[in-house]
C-alpha positions as CSV (number, residue, x, y, z in Angstrom):
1,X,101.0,55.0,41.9
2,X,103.7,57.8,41.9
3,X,103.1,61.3,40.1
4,X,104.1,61.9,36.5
5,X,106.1,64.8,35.4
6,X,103.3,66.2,34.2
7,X,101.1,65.9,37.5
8,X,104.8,67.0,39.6
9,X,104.7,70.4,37.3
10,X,100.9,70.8,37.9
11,X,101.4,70.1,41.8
12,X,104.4,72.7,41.9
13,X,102.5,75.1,39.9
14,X,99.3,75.0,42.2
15,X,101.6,75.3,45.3
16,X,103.7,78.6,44.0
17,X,100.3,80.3,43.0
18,X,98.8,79.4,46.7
19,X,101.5,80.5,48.3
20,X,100.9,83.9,46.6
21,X,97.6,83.9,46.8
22,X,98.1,83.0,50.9
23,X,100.3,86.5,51.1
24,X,98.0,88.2,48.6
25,X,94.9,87.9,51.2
26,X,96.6,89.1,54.3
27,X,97.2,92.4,52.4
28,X,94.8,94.8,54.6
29,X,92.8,97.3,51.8
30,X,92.8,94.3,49.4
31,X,89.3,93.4,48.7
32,X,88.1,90.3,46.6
33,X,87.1,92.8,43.5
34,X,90.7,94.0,43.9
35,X,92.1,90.9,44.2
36,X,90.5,89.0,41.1
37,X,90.9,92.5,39.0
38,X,94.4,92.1,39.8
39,X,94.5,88.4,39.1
40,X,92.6,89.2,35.8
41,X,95.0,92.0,34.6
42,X,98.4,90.3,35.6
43,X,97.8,87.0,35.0
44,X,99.4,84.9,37.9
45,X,99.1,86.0,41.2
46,X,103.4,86.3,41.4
47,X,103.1,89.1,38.9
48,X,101.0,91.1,41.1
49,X,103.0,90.2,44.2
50,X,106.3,91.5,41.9
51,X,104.2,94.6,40.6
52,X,105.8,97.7,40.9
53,X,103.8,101.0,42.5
54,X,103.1,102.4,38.6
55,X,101.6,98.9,37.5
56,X,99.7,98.4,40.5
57,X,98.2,101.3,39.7
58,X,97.7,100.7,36.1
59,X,95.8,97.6,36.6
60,X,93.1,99.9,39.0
61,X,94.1,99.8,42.4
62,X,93.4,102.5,44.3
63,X,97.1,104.3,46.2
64,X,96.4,102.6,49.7
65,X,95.9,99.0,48.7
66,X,98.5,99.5,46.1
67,X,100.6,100.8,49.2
68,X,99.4,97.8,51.8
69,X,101.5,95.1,49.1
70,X,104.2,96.8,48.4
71,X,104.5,97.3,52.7
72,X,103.7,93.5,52.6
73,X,106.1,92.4,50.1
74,X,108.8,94.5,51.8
75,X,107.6,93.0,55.5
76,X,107.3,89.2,54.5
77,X,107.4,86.7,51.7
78,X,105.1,84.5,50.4
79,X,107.5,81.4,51.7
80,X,107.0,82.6,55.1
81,X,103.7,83.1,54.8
82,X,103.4,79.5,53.6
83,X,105.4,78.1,56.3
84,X,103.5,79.8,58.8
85,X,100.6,77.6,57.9
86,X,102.3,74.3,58.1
């Protein structure tokens, strides 16, 4: 039976949040508290990956995790983190 529109957008929604989540947990200094404070305070785990410095900081993180995904954002993406998996 083929996927509705409605299960299509659900799928592509599950799949862009994993692949941020996948990026997310390769970030050295980023703990699981850190991680679901951060999911908590932003929302969707793309938000934190787009976070600047200042709001990184203003949802709790500590400099040097806050640091480790701007380094990680600037060093990969979340697509090639994905791809790497397949």
């Amino acid at each position: 039976m083929p996927n509705t529109s409605i299960e299509t957008s659900i799928n592509a929604s599950i799949n862009e949040e994993t692949k941020f989540w996948v990026a997310l947990s390769r970030v050295p200094q980023l703990g699981t508290v850190s991680f679901r404070r951060l999911e908590a305070y932003f929302g969707k785990l793309e938000n934190v990956w787009k976070a600047s410095y200042n709001e990184l900081k203003a949802a709790g993180l500590e400099d040097r995790p806050a640091n480790e995904i701007l380094a990680a954002r600037n060093n990969s993406s979340p697509d090639d983190e994905m791809a790497a998996l397949e």
